[in-house]
C-alpha positions in Angstrom: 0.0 0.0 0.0 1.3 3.5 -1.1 0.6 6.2 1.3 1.3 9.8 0.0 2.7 12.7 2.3 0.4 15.1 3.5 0.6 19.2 3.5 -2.8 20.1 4.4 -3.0 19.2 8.0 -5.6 16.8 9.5 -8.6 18.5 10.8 -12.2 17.3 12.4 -14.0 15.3 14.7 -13.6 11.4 14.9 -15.1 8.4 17.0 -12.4 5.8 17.5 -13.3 1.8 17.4 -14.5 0.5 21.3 -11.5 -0.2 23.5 -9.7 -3.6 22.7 -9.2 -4.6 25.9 -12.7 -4.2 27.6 -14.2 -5.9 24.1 -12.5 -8.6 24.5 -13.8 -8.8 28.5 -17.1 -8.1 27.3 -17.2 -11.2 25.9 -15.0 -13.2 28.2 -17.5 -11.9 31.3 -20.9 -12.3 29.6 -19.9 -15.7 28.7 -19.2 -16.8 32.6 -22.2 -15.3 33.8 -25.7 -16.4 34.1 -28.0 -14.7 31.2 -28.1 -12.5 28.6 -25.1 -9.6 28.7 -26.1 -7.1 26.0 -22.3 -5.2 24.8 -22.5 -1.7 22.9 -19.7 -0.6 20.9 -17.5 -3.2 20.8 -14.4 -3.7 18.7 -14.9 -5.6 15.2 -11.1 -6.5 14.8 -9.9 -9.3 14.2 -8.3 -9.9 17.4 -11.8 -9.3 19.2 -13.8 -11.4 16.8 -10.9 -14.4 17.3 -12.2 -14.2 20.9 -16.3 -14.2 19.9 -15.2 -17.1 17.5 -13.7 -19.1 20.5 -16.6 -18.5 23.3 -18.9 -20.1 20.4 -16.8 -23.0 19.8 -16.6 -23.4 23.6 -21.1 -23.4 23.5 -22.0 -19.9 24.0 -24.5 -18.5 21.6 -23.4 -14.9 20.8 -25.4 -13.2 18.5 -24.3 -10.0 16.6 -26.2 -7.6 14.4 -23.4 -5.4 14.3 -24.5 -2.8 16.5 -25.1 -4.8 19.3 -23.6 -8.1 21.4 -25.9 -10.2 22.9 -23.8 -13.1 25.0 -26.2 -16.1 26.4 -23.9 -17.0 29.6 -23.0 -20.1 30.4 -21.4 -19.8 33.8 -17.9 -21.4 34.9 -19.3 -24.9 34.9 -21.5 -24.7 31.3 -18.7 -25.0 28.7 -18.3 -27.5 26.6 -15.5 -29.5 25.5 -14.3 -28.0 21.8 -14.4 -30.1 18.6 -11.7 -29.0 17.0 -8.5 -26.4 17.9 -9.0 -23.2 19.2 -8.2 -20.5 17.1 -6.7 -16.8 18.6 -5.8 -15.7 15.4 -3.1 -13.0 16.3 -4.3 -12.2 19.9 -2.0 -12.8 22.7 -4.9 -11.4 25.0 -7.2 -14.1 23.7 -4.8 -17.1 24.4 -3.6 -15.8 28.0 -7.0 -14.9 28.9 -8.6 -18.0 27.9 -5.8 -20.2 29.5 -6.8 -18.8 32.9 -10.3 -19.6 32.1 -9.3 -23.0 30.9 -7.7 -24.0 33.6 -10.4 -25.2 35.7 -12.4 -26.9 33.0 -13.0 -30.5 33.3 -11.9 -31.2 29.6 -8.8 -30.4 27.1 -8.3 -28.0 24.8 -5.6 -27.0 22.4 -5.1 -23.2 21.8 -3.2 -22.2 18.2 -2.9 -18.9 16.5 -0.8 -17.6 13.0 2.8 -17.3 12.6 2.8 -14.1 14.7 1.6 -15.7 17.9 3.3 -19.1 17.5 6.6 -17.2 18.2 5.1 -15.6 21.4 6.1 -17.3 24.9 3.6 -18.5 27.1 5.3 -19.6 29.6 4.6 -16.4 32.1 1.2 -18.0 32.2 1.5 -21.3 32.0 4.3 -21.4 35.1 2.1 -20.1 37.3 -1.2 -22.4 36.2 0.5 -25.2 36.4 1.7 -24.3 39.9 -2.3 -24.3 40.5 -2.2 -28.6 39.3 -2.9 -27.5 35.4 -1.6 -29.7 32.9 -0.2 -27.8 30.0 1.6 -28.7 26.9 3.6 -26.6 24.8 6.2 -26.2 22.0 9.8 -25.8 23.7 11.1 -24.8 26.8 9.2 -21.1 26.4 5.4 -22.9 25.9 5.1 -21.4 22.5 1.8 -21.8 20.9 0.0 -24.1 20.4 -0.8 -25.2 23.7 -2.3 -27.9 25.1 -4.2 -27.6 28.3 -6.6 -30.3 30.5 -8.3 -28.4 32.9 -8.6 -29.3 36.7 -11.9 -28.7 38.7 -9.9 -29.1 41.6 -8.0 -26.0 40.8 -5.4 -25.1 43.9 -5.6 -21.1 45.1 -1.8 -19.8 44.9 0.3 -17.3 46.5 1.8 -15.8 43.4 4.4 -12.7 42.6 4.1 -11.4 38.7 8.2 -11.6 37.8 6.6 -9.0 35.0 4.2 -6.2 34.4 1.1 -7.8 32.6 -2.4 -7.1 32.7 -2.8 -10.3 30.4 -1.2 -13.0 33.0 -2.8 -11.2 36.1 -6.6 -11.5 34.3 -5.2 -15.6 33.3 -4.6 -16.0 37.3 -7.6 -14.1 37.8 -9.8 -16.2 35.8 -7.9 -19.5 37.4 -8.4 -18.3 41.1 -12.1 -18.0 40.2 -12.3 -21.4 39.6 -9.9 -22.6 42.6 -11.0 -24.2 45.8 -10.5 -20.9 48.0 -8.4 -17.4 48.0 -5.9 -16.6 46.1 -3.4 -13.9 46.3 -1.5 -11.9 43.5 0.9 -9.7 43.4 2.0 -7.5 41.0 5.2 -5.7 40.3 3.4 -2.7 38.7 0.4 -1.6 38.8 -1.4 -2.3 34.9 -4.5 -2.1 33.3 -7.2 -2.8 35.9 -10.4 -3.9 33.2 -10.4 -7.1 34.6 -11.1 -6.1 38.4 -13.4 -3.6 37.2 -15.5 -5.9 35.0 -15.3 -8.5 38.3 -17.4 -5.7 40.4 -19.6 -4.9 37.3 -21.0 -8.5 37.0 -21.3 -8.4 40.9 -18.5 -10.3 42.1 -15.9 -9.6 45.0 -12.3 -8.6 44.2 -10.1 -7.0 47.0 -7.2 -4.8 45.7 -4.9 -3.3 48.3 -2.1 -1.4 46.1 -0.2 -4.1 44.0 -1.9 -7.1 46.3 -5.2 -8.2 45.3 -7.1 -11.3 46.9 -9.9 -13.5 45.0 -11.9 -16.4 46.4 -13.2 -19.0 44.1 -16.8 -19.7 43.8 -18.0 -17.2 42.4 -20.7 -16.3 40.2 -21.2 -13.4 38.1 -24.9 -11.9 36.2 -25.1 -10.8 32.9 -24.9 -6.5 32.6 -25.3 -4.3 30.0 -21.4 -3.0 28.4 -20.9 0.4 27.2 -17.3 -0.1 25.8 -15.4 3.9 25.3 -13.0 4.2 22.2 -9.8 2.9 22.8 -7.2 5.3 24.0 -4.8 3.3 22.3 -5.8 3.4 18.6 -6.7 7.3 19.8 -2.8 7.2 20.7 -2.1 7.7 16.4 -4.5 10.6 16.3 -3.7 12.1 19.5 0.4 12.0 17.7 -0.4 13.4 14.5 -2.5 16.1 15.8 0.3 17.0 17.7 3.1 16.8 14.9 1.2 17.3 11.7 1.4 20.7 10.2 -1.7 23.3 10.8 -3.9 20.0 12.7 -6.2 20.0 14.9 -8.3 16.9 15.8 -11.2 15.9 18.3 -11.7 13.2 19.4 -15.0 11.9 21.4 -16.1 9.1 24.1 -12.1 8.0 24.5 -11.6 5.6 27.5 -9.2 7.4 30.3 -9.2 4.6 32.7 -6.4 5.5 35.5 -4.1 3.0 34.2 -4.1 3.5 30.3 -3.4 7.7 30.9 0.3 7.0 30.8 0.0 8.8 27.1 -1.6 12.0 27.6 0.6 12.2 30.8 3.2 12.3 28.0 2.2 14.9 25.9 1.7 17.1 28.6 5.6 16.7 29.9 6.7 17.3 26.3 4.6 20.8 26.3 1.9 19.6 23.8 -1.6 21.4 23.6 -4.2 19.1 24.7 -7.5 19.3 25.6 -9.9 16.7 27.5 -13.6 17.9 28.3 -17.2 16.2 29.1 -15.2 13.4 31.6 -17.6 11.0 32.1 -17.1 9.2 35.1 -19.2 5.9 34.9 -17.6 5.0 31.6 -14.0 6.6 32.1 -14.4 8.4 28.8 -13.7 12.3 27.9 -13.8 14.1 24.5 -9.7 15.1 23.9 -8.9 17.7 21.7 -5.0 18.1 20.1 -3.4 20.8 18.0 0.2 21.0 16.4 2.3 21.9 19.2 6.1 22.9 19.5 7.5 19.7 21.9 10.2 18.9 23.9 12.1 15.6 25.0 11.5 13.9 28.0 12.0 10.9 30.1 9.7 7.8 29.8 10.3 4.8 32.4 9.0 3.4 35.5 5.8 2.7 36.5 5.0 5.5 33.8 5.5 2.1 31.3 2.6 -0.2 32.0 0.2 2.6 31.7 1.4 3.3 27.7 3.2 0.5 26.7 1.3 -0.3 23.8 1.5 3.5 23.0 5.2 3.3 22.7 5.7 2.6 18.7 3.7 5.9 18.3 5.0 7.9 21.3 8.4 7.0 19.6 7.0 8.8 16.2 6.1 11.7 18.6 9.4 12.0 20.2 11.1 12.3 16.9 9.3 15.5 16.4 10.4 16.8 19.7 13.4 19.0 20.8 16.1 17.4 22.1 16.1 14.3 23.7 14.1 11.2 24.7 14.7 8.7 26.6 12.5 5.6 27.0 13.8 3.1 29.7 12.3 0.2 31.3 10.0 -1.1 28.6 11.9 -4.4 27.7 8.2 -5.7 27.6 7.9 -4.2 23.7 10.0 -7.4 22.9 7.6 -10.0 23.4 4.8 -8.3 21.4 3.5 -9.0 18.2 6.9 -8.3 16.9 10.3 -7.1 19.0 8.6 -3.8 19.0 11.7 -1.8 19.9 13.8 -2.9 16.9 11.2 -2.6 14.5 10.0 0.8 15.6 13.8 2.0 15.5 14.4 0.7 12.2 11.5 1.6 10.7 11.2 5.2 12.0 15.4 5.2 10.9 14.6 4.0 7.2 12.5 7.6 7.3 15.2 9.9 9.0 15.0 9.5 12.5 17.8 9.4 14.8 16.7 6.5 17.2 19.2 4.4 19.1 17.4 0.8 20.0 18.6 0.0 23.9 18.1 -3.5 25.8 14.9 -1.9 27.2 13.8 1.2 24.9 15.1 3.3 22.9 16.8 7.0 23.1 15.5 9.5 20.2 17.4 12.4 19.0 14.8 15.2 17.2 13.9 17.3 15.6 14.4 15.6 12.7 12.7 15.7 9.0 10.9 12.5 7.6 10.6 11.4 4.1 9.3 8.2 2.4 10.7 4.7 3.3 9.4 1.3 2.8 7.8 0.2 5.8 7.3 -3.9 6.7 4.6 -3.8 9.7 5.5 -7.6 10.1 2.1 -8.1 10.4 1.7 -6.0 13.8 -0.8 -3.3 13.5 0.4 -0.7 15.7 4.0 -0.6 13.4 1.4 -0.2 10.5 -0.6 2.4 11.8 2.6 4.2 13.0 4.1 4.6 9.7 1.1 5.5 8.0 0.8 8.5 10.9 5.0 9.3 10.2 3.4 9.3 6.3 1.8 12.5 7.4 4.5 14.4 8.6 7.1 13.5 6.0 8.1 16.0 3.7 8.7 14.0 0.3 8.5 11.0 -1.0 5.9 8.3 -0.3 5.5 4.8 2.1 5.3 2.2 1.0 3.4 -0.5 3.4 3.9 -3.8 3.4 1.2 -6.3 5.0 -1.4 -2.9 5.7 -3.5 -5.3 6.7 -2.2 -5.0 10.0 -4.1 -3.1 10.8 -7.8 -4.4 11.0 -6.2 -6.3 14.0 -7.5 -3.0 16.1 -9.0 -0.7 13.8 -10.9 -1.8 10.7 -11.8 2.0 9.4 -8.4 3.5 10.3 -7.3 4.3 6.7 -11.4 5.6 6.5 -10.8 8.1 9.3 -7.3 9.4 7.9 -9.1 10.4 4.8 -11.9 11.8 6.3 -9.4 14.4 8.7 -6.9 14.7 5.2 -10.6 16.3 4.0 -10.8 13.8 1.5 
């Protein structure tokens, strides 16, 4: 796919597709508990819809109409035994998810997914399941996909300290320690995205979270509730960017999920001396209307406990910092590895192959700017954030053109995103 530079600036008003995360929830929660959970803009990507796919194969009916979700819960003990693999497509969230909900199932299942996610390790998860008397098969020493796993009903609680900062293996222990024969207790090195425990109190069950400790019994069972889901704040993250750094832009963007630990980003912008708006905070859904403009930036400092809160916002933060004064450093974020691709040398060398001065470290990266972009050809790899990135740094180069290989990428996360960059290119 060719995408030409852009000297016009990006202007209007934009709804961005329902958060990833709290779609693919949506569906994980309606389909443990009892009756009919009705879920209102959810994502269509293919990630999410890998996740619908599996909850039918595992006997939930979920109908769509595509405007709205209706899941027929089933409850922990009302799944049923696959008939053939499990498919998660590309979506690491749907196979460490799932293996947490697996895990106390009185059957076996075997989990798969493309070439992408056959290369991703497991083994975070699986470690700690099988501590809990799961028994788990996978490919090497790592568990890569696919993976094997025979449920226990006899699940064991555990005492358990994430060696990592993952919202994806604290909702698989979650799920597990629902299922387990009393409390469990996990404890996380970081604080990350909390959907999981919120969507636990939605559906009416008990979840205790002191700091990083949080305590669940087993035994539980959840009711069906009606999901709003906001727009993701982290396909906003590429408008939020190229409103900032595109010549004469300025872009609005409405209903945007600022949940506490996904804000990391516009924490961001703010340090580097962006202008930034957020109005109409709503705060039953977490979501705010945010408004950008092109802004003169500055470097900064990104690590810490600053990284679970952004870390998929990092390809495109990395775009922003090139357009920034001076220096930035990102530290700490040796997660961006184990993505859908090793996230920081792809993002270094793609952003490079355009004119940026990036330096790829063990755990991040340190970005020189300001520095003019031109035309490149860009391989996403098949991850959707480096294609949606590089269609963003399209915008600000000068000359020249990108050329994008595997675009579609990008309906991983956001089906209309080349629909919504023509509509603010006026076009």
């Amino acid at each position: 796919m060719k995408i030409e530079t852009n000297s016009r600036g990006l202007q209007g008003e934009i709804q961005v597709p329902g958060d990833k995360s709290i779609s693919h929830r949506s569906i994980i929660f309606g389909s443990l508990a009892q009756g009919e959970t009705v879920v209102r803009g959810i994502l269509r990507g293919e990630d999410v819809l890998s996740t619908m796919q599996v909850f039918r194969d595992l006997g939930v009916a979920i109908e769509d109409d595509g405007e709205i979700v209706k899941i027929h819960g089933v409850g922990f003990q009302g799944f049923k035994a696959p008939q053939n693999k499990l498919d998660m497509g590309n979506s690491g969230t749907s196979i460490r998810l799932i293996s947490g909900l697996l895990a106390g199932q009185d059957f076996s299942a075997t989990m798969f997914g493309d070439d992408s996610l056959s290369k991703r390790p497991m083994d975070r998860v699986t470690i700690p399941l099988r501590e809990m008397g799961v028994t788990i098969s996978g490919q090497t020493e790592r568990d890569l996909p696919p993976l094997t796993i025979t449920g226990n009903p006899q699940l064991k609680p555990i005492h358990y300290r994430l060696p990592v900062a993952s919202a994806q293996v604290k909702s698989a222990l979650i799920f597990a320690a629902m299922q387990a024969e009393g409390e469990s207790v996990i404890l996380e090195k970081e604080q990350t995205r909390n959907h999981t425990e919120d969507m636990i109190r939605q559906f009416g069950g008990e979840i205790q979270v002191d700091g990083l400790e949080i305590r669940i019994r087993g035994g539980q069972n959840l009711k069906a509730q009606e999901v709003v889901v906001p727009g993701d704040i982290s396909s906003a993250a590429f408008w939020l960017v190229a409103g900032l750094v595109v010549p004469h832009s300025s872009i609005v963007l409405k209903n945007v999920g600022i949940n506490e630990t996904r804000t990391g980003i516009l924490e961001v912008i703010q340090q580097m001396g962006g202008k930034i708006e957020i109005t109409d905070r709503d705060p039953v859904s977490k979501s705010a209307t945010i408004t950008v403009e092109t802004s003169d930036l500055k470097g900064t400092e990104i690590g810490g406990d600053l990284i679970p809160r952004l870390i998929d916002e990092l390809p495109i933060i990395a775009l922003l910092a090139t357009q920034a004064q001076g220096q930035t450093v990102i530290r700490d974020a040796q997660e961006l590895k184990v993505k859908e691709t090793d996230r920081i040398t792809v993002v270094a060398d793609s952003l490079n192959r355009m004119g940026a001065t990036i330096q790829a470290t063990e755990d991040g990266m340190i970005i020189t700017g300001k520095t003019p972009l031109h035309g490149a050809q860009i391989n996403t790899f098949g991850d959707h954030r480096i294609g949606m990135m590089a269609a963003i740094a399209a915008q600000v180069a000068t000359k020249g053109e990108v050329e994008l290989d595997r675009a579609e990428a990008i309906n991983t996360s956001y089906p209309s995103f080349f629909s919504d960059l023509k509509r603010l290119k006026g076009e």
